[in-house]
N, C-alpha and C positions, 0 to 999 in steps of 0.2 A: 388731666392732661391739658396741656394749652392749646394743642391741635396744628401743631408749628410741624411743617413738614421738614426739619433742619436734620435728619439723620443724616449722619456722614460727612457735614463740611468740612470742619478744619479741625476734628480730633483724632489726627492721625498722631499726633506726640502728644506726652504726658505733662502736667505744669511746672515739672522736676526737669525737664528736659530729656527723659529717656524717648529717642523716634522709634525704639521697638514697641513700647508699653503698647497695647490693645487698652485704647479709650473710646468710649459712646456718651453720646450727648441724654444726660437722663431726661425721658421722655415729658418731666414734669416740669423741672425748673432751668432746664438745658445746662446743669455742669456738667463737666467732663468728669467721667468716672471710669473706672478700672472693669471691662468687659465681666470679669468674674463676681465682681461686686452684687450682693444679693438686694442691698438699699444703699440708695444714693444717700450720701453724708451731709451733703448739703441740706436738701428737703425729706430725707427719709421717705422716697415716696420706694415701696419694693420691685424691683428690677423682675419681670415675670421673662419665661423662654419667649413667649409671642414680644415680646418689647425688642429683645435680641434676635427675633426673628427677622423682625420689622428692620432694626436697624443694620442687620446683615445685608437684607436686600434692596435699600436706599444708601447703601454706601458701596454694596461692592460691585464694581466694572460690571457683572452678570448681570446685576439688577438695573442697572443704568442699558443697558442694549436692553433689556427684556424691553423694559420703559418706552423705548423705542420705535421698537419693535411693534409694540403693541398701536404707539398712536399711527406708525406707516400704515399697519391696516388697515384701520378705523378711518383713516384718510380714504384711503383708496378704495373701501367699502361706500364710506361718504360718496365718492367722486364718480363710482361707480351707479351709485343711485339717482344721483341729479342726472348723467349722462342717458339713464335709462330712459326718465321720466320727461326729458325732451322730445 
């Protein structure tokens, strides 16, 4: 893996032009590949469920507010702590 956090930017269409196709960025060499795809065709690297897991939850709106979600806390845990320790 290259370690590129790129799930979900712009393979919402396929390179045929269909804007329904379900495309993901293969985790390996980031083409755009067909959701059901078991290896990307490009780099044949194998598409595992945790790969499509990953990129479910860095593309889809849920995963984007969790993301969120998560650093509001961690702020206000943060902000909470400095405030303490004054």
């Amino acid at each position: 893996m290259n370690g590129d956090d790129s799930w979900g930017d712009a393979f919402d269409e396929d390179p045929d032009g269909d804007p329904d196709a379900d495309l993901l960025p293969c985790p390996d060499c980031g083409a755009a590949i067909d959701a059901d795809s078991e290896a990307c065709p490009d780099c044949g690297y194998w598409i595992t469920e945790a790969d499509r897991a990953e990129a479910w939850r860095a593309g889809s709106a849920t995963g984007r507010v969790l993301r969120v979600g998560w650093w509001i806390i961690g702020l206000a845990v943060a902000g909470a702590l400095v405030a303490w320790w004054r």
